[in-house]
C-alpha positions as CSV (number, residue, x, y, z in Angstrom):
1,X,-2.6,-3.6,1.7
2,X,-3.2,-0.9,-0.7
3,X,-2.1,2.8,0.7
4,X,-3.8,5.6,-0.8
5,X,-2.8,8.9,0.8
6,X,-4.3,12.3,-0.1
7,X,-2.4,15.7,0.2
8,X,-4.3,17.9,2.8
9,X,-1.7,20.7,2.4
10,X,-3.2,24.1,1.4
11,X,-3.8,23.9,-2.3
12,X,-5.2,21.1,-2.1
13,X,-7.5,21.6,0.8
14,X,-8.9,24.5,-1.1
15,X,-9.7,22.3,-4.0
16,X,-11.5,20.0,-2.0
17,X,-9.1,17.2,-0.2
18,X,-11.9,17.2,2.6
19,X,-14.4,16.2,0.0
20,X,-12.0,13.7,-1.3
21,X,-11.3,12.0,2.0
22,X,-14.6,11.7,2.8
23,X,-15.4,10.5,-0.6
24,X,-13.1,7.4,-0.2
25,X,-13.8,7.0,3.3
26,X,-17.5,6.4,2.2
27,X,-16.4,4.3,-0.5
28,X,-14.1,2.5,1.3
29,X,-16.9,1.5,3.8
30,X,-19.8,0.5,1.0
31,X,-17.5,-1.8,-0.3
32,X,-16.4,-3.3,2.7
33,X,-12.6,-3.0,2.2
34,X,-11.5,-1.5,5.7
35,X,-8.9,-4.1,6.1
36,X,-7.5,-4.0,2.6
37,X,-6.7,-0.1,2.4
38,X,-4.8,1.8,4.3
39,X,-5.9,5.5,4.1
40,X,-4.0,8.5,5.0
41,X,-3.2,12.0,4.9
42,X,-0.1,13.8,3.7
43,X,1.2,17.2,3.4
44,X,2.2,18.8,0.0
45,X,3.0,16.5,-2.8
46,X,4.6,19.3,-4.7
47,X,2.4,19.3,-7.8
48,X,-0.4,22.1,-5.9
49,X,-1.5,23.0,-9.8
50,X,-2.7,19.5,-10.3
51,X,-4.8,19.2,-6.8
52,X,-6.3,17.5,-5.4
53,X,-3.4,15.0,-5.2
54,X,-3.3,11.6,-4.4
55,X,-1.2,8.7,-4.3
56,X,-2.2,5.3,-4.9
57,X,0.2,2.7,-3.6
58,X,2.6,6.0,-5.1
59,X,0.8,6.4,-8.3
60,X,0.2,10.2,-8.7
61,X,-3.4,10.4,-9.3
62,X,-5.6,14.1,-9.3
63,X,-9.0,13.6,-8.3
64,X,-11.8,15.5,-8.9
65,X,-14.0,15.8,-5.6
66,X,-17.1,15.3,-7.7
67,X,-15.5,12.1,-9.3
68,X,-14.3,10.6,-6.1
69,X,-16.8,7.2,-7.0
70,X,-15.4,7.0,-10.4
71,X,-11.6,7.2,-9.2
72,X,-12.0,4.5,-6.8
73,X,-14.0,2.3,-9.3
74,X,-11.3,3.1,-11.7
75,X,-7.9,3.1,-9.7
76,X,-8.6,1.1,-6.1
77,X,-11.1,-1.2,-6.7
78,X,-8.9,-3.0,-9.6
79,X,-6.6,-3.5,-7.1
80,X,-8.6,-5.3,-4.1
81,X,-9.2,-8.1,-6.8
């Protein structure tokens, strides 16, 4: 199962964690891997200046919420395979 959890604390809410979630969520969905990732929210990651933050099975990742398709081509999909 591969856990990717997004920080939906302040700073990163303001730089777009909403857009991020939904991102994977959709992205999640078109590839069919509901049962192969596990995704969550979690409060402040302490690194607010590199929002929006999100772990990969705890790789520190910062996604941009208008490159949410080409983090999880680049850092989840790798792993489902």
């Amino acid at each position: 199962m591969i856990k990717i959890k997004v920080c939906i604390g302040s700073a990163c809410h303001v730089k777009g964690s909403r857009r991020v979630v939904e991102g994977l969520q959709f992205q999640i969905a078109e590839n069919g891997l509901k049962d192969k990732i596990n995704l969550g929210g979690v409060f402040c990651m302490g690194k607010c200046q590199e929002g929006v933050c999100v772990t990969v099975n705890d790789k520190f990742c910062s996604v941009d919420p208008d490159k949410v398709e080409d983090f999880f081509k680049d850092e989840v999909l790798p792993l489902t395979k």
